[in-house]
N, CA and C atoms of all chains as a GROMACS GRO file, in nm:
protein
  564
    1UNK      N    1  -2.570   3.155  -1.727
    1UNK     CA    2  -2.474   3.057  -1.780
    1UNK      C    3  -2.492   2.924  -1.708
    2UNK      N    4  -2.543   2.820  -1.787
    2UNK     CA    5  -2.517   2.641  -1.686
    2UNK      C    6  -2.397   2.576  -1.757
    3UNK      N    7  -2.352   2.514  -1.737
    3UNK     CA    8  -2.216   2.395  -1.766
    3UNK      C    9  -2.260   2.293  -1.827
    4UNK      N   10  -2.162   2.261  -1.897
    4UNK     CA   11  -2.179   2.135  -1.959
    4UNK      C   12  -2.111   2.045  -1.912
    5UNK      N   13  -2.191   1.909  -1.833
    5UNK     CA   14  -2.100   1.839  -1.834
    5UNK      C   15  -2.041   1.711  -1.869
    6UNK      N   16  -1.971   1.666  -1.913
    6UNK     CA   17  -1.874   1.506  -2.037
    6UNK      C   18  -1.797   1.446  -1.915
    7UNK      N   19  -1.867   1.287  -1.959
    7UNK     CA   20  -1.804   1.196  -1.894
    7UNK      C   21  -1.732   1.116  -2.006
    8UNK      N   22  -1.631   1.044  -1.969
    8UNK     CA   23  -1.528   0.979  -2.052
    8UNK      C   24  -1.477   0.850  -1.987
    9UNK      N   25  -1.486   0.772  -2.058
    9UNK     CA   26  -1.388   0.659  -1.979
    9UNK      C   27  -1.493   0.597  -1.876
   10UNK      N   28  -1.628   0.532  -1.966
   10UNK     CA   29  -1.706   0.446  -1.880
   10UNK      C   30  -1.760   0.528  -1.776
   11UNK      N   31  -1.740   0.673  -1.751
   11UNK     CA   32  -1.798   0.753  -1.673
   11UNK      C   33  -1.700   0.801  -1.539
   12UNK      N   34  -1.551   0.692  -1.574
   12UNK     CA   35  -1.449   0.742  -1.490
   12UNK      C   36  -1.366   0.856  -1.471
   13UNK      N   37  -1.423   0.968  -1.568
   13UNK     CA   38  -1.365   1.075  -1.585
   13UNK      C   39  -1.487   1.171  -1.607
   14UNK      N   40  -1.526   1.239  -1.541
   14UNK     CA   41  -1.571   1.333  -1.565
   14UNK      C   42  -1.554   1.465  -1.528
   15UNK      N   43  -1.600   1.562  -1.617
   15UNK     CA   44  -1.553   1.681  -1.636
   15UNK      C   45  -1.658   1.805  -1.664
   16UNK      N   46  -1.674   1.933  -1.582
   16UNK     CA   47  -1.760   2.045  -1.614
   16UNK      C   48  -1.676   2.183  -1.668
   17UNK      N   49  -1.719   2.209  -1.815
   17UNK     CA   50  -1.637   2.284  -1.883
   17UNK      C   51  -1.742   2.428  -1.820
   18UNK      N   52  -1.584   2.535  -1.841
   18UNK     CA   53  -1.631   2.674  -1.852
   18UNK      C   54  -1.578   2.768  -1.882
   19UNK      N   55  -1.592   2.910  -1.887
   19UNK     CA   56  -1.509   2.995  -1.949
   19UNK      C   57  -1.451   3.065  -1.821
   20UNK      N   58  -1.327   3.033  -1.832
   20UNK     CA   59  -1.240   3.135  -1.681
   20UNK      C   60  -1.176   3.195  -1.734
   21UNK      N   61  -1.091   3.287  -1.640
   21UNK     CA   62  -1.062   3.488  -1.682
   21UNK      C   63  -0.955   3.411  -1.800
   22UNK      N   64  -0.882   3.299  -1.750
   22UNK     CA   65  -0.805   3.244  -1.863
   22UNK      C   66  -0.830   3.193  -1.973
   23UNK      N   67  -0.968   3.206  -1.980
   23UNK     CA   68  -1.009   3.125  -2.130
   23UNK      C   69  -1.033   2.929  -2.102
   24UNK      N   70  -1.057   2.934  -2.239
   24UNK     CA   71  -1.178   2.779  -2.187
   24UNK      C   72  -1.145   2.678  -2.114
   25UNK      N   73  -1.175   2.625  -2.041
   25UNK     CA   74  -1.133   2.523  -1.905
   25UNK      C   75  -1.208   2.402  -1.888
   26UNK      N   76  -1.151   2.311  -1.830
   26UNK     CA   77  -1.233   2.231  -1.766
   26UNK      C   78  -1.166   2.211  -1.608
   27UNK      N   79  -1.321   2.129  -1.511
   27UNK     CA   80  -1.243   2.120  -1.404
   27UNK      C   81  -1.318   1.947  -1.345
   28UNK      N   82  -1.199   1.878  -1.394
   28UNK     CA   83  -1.271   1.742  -1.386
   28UNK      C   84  -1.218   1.640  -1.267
   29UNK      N   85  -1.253   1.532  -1.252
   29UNK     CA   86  -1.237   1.430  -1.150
   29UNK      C   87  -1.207   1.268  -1.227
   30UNK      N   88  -1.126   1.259  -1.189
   30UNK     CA   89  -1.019   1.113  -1.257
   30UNK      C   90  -1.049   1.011  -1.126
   31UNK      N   91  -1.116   0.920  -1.154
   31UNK     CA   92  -1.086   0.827  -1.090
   31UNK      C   93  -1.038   0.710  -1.090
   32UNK      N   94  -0.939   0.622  -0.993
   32UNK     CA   95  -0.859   0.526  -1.011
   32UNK      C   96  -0.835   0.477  -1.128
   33UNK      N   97  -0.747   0.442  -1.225
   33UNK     CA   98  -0.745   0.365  -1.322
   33UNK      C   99  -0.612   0.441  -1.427
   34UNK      N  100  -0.602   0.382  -1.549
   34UNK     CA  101  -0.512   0.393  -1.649
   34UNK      C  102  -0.590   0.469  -1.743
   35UNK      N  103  -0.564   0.563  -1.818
   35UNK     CA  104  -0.629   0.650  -1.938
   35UNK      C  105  -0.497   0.715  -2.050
   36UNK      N  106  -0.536   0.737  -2.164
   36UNK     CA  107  -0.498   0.796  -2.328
   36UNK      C  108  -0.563   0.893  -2.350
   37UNK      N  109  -0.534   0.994  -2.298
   37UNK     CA  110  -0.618   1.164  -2.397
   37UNK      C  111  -0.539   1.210  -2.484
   38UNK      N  112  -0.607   1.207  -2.583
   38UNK     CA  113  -0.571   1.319  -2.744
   38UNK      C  114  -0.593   1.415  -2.676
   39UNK      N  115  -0.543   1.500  -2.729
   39UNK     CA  116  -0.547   1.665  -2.763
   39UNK      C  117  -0.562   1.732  -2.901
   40UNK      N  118  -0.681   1.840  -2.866
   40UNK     CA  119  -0.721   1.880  -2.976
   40UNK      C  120  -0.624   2.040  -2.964
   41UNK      N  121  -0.623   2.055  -2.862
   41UNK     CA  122  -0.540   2.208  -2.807
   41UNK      C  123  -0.460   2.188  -2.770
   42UNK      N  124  -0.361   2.310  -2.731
   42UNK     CA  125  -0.258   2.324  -2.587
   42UNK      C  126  -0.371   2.316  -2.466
   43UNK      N  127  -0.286   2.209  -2.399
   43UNK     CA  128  -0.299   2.202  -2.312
   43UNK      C  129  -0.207   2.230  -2.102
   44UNK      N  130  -0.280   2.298  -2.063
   44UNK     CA  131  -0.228   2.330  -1.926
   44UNK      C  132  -0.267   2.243  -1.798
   45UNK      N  133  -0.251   2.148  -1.745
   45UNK     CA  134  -0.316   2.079  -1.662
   45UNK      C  135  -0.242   2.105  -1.533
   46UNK      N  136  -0.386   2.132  -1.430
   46UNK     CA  137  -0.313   2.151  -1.315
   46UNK      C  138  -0.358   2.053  -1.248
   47UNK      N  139  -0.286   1.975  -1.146
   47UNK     CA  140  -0.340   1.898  -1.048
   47UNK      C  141  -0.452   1.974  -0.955
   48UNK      N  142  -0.528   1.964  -0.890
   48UNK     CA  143  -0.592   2.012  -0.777
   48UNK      C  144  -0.571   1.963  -0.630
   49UNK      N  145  -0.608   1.829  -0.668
   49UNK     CA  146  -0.657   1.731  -0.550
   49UNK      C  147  -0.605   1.579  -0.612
   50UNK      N  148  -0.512   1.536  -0.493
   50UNK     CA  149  -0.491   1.373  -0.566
   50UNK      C  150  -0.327   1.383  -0.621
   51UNK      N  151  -0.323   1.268  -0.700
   51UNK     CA  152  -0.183   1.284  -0.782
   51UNK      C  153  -0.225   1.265  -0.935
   52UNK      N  154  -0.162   1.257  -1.010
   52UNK     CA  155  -0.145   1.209  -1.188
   52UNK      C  156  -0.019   1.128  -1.166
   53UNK      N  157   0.005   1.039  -1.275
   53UNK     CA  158   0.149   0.976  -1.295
   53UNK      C  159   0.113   1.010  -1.439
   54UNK      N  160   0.182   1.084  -1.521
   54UNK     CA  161   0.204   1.083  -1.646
   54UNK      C  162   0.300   1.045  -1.713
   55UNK      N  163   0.250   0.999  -1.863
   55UNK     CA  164   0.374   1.003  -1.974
   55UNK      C  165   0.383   1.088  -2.049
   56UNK      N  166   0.387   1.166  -2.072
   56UNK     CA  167   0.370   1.273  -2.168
   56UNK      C  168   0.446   1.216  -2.348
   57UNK      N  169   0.410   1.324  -2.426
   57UNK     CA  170   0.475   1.235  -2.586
   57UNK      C  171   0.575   1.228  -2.588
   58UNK      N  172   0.609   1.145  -2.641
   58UNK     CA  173   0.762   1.164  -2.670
   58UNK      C  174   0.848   1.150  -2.602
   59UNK      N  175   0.787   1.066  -2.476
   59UNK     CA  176   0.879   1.015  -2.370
   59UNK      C  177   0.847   0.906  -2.297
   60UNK      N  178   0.925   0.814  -2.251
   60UNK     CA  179   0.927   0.701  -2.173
   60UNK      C  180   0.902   0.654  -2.061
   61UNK      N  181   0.941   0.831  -1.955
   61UNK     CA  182   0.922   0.820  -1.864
   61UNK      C  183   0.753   0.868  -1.759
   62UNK      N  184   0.786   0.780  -1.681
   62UNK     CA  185   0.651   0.840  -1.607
   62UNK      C  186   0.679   0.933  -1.501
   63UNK      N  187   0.573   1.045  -1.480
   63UNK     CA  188   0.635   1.118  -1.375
   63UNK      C  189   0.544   1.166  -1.296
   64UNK      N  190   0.543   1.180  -1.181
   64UNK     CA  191   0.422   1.261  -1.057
   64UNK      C  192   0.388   1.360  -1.037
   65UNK      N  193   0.268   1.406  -1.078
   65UNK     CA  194   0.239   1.494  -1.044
   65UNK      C  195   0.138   1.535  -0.926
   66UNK      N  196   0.165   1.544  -0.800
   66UNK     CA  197   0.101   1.549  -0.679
   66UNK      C  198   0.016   1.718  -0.714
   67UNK      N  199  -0.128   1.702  -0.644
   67UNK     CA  200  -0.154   1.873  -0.600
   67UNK      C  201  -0.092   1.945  -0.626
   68UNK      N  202  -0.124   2.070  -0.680
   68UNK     CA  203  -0.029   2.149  -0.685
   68UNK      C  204   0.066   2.195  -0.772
   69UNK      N  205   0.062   2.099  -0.840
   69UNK     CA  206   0.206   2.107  -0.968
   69UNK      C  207   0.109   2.114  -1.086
   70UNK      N  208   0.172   2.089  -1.215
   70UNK     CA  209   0.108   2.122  -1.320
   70UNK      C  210   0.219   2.111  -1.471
   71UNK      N  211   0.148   2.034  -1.565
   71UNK     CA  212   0.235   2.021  -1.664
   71UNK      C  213   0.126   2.046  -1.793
   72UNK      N  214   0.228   2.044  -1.894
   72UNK     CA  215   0.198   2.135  -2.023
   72UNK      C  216   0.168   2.022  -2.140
   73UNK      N  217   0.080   2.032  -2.234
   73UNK     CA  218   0.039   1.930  -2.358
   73UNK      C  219   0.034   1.973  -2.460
   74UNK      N  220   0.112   1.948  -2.596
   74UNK     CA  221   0.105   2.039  -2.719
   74UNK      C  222  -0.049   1.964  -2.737
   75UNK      N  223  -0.116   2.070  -2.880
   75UNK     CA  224  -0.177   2.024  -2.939
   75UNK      C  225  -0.158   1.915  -3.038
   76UNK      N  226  -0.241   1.789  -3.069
   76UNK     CA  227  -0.287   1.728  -3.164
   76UNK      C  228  -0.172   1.591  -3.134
   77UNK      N  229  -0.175   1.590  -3.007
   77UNK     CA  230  -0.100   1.420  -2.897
   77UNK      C  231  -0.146   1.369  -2.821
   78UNK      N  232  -0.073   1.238  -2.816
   78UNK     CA  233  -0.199   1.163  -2.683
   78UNK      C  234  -0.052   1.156  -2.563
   79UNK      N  235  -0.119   1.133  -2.430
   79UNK     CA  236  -0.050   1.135  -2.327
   79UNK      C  237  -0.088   1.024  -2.253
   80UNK      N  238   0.001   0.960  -2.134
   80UNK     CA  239  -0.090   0.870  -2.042
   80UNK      C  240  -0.079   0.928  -1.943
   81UNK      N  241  -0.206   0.837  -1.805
   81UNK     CA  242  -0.205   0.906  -1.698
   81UNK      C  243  -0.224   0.771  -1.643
   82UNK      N  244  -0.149   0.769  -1.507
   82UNK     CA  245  -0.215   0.681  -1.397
   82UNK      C  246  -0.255   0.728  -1.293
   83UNK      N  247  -0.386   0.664  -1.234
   83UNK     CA  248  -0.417   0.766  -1.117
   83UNK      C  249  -0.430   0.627  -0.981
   84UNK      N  250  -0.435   0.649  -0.900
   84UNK     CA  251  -0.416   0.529  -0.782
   84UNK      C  252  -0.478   0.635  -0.662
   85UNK      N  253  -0.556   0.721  -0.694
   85UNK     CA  254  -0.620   0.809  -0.611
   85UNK      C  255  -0.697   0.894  -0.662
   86UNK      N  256  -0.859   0.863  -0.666
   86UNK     CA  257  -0.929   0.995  -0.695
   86UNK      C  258  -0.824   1.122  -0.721
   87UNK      N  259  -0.853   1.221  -0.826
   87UNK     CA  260  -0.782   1.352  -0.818
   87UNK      C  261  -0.841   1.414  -0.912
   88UNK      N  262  -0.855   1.531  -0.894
   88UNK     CA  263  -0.902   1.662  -0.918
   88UNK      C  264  -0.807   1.743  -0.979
   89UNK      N  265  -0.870   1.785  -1.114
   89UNK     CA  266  -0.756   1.837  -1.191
   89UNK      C  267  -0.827   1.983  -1.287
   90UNK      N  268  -0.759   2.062  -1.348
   90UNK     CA  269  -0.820   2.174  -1.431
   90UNK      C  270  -0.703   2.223  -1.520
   91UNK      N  271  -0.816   2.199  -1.605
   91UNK     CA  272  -0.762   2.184  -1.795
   91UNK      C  273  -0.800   2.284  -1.844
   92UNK      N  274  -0.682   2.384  -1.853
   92UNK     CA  275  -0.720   2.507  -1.931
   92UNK      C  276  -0.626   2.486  -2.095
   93UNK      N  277  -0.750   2.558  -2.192
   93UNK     CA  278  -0.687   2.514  -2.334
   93UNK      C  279  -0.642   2.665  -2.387
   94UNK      N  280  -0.563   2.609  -2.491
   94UNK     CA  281  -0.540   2.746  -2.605
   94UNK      C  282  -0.481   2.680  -2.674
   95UNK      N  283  -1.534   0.346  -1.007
   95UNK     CA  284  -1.626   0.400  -0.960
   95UNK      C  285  -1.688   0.525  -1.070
   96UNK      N  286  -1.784   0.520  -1.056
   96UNK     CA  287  -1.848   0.693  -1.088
   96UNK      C  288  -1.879   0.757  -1.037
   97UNK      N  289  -1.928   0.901  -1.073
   97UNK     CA  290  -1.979   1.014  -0.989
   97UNK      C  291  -2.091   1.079  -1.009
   98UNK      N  292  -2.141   1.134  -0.945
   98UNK     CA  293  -2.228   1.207  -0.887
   98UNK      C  294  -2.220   1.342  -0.904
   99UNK      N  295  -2.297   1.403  -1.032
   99UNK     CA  296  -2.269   1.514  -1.045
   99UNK      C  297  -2.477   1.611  -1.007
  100UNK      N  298  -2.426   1.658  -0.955
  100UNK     CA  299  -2.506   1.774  -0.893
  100UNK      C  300  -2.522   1.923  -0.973
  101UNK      N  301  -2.670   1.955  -0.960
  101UNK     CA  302  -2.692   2.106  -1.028
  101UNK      C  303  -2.724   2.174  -0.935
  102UNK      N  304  -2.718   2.307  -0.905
  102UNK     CA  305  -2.760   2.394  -0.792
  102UNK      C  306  -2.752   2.550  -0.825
  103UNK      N  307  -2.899   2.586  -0.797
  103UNK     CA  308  -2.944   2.772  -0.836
  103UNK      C  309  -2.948   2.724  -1.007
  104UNK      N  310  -3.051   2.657  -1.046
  104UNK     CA  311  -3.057   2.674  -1.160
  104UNK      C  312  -2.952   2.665  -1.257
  105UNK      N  313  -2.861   2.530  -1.214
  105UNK     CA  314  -2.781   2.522  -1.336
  105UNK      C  315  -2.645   2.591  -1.318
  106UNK      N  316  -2.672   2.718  -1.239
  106UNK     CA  317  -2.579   2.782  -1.224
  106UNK      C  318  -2.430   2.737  -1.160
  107UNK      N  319  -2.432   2.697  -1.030
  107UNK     CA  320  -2.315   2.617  -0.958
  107UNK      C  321  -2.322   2.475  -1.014
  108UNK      N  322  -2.237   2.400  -1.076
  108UNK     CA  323  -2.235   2.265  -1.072
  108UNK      C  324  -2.130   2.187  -0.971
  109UNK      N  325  -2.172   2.050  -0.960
  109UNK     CA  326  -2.032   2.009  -0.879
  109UNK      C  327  -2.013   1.833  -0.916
  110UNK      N  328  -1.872   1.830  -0.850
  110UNK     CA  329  -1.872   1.685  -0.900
  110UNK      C  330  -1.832   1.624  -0.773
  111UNK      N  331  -1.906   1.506  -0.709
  111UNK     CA  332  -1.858   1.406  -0.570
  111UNK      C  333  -1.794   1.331  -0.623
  112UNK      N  334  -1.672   1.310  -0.506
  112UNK     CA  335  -1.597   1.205  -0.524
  112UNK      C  336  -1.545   1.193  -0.388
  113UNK      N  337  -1.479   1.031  -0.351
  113UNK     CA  338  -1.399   1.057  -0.246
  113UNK      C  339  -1.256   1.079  -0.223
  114UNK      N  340  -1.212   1.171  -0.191
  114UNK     CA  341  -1.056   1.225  -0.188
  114UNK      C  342  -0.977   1.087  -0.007
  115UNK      N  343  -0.849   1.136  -0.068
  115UNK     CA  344  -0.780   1.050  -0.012
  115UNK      C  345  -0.815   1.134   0.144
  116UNK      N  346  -0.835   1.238   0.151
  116UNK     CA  347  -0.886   1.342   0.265
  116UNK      C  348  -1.041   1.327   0.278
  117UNK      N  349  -1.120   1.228   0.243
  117UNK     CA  350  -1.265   1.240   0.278
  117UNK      C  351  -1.345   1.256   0.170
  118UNK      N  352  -1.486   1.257   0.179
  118UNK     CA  353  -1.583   1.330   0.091
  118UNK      C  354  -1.539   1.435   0.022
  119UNK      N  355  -1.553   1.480  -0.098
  119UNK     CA  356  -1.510   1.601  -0.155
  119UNK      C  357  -1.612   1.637  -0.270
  120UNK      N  358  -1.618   1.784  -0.271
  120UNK     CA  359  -1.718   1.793  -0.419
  120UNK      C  360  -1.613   1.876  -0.492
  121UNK      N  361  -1.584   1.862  -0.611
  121UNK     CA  362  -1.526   1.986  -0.677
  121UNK      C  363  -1.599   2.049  -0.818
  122UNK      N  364  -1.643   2.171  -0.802
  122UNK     CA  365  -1.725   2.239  -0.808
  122UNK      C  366  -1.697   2.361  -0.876
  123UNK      N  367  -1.816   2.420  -1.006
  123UNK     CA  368  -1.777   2.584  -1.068
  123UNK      C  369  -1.919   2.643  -1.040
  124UNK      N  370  -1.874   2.754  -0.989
  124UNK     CA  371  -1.976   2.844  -0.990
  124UNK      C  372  -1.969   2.972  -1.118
  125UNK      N  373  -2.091   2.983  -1.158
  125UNK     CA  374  -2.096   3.106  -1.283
  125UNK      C  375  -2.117   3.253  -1.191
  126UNK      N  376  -2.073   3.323  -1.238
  126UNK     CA  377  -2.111   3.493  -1.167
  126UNK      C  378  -2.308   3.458  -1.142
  127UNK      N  379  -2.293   3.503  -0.996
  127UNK     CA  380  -2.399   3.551  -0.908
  127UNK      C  381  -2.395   3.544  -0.793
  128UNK      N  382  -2.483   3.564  -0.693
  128UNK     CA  383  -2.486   3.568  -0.601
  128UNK      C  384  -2.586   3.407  -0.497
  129UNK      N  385  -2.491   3.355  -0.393
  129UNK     CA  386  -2.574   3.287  -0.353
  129UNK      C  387  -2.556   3.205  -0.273
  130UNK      N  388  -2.650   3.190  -0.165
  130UNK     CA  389  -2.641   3.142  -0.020
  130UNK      C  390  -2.663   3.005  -0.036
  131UNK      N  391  -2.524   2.905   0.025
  131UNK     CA  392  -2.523   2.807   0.047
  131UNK      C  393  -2.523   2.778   0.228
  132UNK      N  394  -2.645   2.627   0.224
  132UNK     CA  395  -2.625   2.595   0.383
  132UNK      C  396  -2.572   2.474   0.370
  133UNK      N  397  -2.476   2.497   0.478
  133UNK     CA  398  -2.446   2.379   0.537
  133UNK      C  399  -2.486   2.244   0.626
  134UNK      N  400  -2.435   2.106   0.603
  134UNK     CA  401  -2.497   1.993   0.695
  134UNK      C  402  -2.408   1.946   0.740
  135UNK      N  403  -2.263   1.980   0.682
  135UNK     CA  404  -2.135   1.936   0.766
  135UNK      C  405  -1.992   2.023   0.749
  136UNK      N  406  -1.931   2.030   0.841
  136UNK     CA  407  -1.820   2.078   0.826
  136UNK      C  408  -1.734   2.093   0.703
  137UNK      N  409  -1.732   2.250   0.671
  137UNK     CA  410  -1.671   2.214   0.484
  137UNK      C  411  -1.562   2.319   0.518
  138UNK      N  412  -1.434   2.258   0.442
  138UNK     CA  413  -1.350   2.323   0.393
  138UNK      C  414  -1.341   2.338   0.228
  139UNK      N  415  -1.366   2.489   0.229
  139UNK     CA  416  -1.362   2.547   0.064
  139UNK      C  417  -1.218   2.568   0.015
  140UNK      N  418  -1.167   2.538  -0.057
  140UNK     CA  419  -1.075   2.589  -0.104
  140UNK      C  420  -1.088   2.661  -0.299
  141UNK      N  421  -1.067   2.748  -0.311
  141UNK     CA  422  -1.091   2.822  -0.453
  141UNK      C  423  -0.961   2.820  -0.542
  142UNK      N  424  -0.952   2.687  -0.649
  142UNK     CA  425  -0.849   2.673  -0.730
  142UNK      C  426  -0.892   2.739  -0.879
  143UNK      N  427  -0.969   2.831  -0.857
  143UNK     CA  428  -0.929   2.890  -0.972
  143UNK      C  429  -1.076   3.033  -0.970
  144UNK      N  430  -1.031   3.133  -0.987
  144UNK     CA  431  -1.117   3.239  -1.018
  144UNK      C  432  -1.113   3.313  -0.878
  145UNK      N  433  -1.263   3.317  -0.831
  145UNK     CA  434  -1.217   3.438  -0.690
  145UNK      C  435  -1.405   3.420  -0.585
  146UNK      N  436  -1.401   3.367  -0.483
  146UNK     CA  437  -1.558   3.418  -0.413
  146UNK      C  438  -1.490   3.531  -0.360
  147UNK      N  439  -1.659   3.604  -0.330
  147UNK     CA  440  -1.664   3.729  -0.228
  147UNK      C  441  -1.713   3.606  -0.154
  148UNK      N  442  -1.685   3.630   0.016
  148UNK     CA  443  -1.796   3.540   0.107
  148UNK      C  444  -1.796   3.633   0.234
  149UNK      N  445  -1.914   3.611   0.255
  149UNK     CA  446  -1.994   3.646   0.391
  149UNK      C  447  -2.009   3.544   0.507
  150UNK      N  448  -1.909   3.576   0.544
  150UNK     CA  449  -1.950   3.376   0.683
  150UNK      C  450  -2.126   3.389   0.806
  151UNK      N  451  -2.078   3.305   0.847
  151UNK     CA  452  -2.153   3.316   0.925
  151UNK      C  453  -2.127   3.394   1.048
  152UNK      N  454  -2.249   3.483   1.096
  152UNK     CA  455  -2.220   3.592   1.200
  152UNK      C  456  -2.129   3.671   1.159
  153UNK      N  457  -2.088   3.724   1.029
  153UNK     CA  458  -1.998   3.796   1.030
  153UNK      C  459  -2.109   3.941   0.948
  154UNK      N  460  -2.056   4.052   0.919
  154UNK     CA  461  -2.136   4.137   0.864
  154UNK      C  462  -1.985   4.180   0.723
  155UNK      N  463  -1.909   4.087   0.738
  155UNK     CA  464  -1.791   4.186   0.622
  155UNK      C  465  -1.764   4.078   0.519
  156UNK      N  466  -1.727   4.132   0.369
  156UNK     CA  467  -1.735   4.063   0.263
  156UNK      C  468  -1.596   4.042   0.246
  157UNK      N  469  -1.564   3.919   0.258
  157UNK     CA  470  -1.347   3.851   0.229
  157UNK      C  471  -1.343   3.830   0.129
  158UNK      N  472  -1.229   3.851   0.017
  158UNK     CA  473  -1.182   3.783  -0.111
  158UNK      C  474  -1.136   3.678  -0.086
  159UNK      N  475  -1.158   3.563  -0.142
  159UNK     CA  476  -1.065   3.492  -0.145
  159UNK      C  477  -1.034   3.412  -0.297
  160UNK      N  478  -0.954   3.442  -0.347
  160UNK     CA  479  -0.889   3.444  -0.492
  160UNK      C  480  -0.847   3.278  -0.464
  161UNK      N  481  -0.804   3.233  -0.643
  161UNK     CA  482  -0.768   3.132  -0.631
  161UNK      C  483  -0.616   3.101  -0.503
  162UNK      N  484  -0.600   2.967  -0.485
  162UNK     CA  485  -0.528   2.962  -0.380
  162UNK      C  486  -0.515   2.981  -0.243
  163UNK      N  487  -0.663   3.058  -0.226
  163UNK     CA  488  -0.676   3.023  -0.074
  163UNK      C  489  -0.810   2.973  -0.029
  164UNK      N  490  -0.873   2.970   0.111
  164UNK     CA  491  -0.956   2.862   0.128
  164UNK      C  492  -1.036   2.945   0.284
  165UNK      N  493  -1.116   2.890   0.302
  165UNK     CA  494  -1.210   2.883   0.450
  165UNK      C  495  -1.298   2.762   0.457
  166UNK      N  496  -1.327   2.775   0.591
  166UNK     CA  497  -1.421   2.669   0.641
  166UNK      C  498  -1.529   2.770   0.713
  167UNK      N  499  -1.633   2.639   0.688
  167UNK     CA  500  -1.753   2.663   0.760
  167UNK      C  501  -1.790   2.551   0.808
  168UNK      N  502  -1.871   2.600   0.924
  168UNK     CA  503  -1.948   2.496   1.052
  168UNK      C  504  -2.036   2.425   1.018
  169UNK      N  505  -2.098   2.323   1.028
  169UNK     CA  506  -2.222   2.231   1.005
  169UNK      C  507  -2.292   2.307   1.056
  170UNK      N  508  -2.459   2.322   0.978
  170UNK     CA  509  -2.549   2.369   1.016
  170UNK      C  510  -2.585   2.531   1.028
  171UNK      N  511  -2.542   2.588   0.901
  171UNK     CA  512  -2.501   2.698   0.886
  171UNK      C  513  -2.516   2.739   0.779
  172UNK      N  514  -2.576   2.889   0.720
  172UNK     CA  515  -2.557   2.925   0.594
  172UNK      C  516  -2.418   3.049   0.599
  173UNK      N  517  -2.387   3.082   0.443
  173UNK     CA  518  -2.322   3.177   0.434
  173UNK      C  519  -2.338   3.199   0.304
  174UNK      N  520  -2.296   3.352   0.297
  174UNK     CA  521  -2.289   3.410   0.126
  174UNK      C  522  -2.208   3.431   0.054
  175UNK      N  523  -2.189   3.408  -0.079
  175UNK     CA  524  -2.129   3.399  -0.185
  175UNK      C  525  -2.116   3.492  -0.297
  176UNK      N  526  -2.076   3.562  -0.338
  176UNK     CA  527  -2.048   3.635  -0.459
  176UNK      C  528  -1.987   3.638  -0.567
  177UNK      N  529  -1.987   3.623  -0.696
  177UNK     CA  530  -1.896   3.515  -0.764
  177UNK      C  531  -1.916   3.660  -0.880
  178UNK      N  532  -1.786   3.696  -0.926
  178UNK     CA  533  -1.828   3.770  -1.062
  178UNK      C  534  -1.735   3.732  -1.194
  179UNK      N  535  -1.641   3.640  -1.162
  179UNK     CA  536  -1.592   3.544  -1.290
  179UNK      C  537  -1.608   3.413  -1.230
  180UNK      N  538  -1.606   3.292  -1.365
  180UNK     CA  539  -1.692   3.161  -1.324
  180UNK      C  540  -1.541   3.134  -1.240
  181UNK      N  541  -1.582   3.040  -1.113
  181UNK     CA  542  -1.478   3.001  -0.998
  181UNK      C  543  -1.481   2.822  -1.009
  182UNK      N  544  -1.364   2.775  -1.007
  182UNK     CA  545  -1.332   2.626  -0.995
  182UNK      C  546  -1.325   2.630  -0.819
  183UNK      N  547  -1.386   2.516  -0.720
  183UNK     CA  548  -1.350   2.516  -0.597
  183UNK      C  549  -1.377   2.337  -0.559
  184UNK      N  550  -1.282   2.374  -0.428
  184UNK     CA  551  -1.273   2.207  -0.392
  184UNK      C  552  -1.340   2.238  -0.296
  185UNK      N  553  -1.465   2.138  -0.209
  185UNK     CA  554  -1.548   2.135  -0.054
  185UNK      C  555  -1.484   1.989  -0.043
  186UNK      N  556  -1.434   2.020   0.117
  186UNK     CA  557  -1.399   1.876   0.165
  186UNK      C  558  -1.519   1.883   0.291
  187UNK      N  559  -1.568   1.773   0.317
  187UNK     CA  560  -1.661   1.797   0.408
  187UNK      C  561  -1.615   1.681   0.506
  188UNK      N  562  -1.631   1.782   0.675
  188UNK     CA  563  -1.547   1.655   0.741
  188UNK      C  564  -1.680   1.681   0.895
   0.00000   0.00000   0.00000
């Protein structure tokens, strides 16, 4: 098995997908800046390493997500993220 | 910035550099196999997702360590690896 791996965002996001006991994943690296991801799936995002500031749909507010924590993405929405620190994150879909 | 993504054992382990607010960092999936990584600097592993078997150095006994927990190894050093579902992991190298 080798990985595939997708860069996004001028190459500020990149990401190596794979299949974990949970089903399909990615485990990518955000660096500094402002970003908009669609979703094609549910999405599970966990922080790893670093923080997220998200908006999630359908809402106004922004919120932190440091290491450790982890928030949820319906399918077929876009979300924002701010990052102000390299961070390490893993995106498991269904 | 961008990154620096790395192949290793044939495709098999990939990883991605970046610098964490904690230092150098690679975060990294390994596919099921077996395989000896050496060291050139002080690494702390941590395994956020899946599971190594590892063999340290000077040791003769095989540790789990499942997602959520972690070891270090010494600069200048190999140790072994056993991987039998694909593993997400963070190396901070200090």
């Amino acid at each position: 098995m080798s990985f595939s791996v997708n860069h996004y965002f001028d190459n500020k996001v990149t990401s190596i997908a794979f299949e974990s006991a949970q089903g399909p994943c990615t485990s990518g690296v955000m660096s500094p800046g402002e970003y908009t991801f669609g979703t094609t799936q549910h999405e599970l995002m966990k922080v790893v390493e670093g923080e997220l500031v998200v908006k999630l749909p359908n809402s106004d507010e922004w919120t932190s997500y440091p290491a450790g924590t982890e928030f949820e993405v319906e399918a077929n929405v876009s979300f924002d993220v701010k990052v102000s620190v390299a961070t390490a994150y893993l995106c498991f879909y269904s």
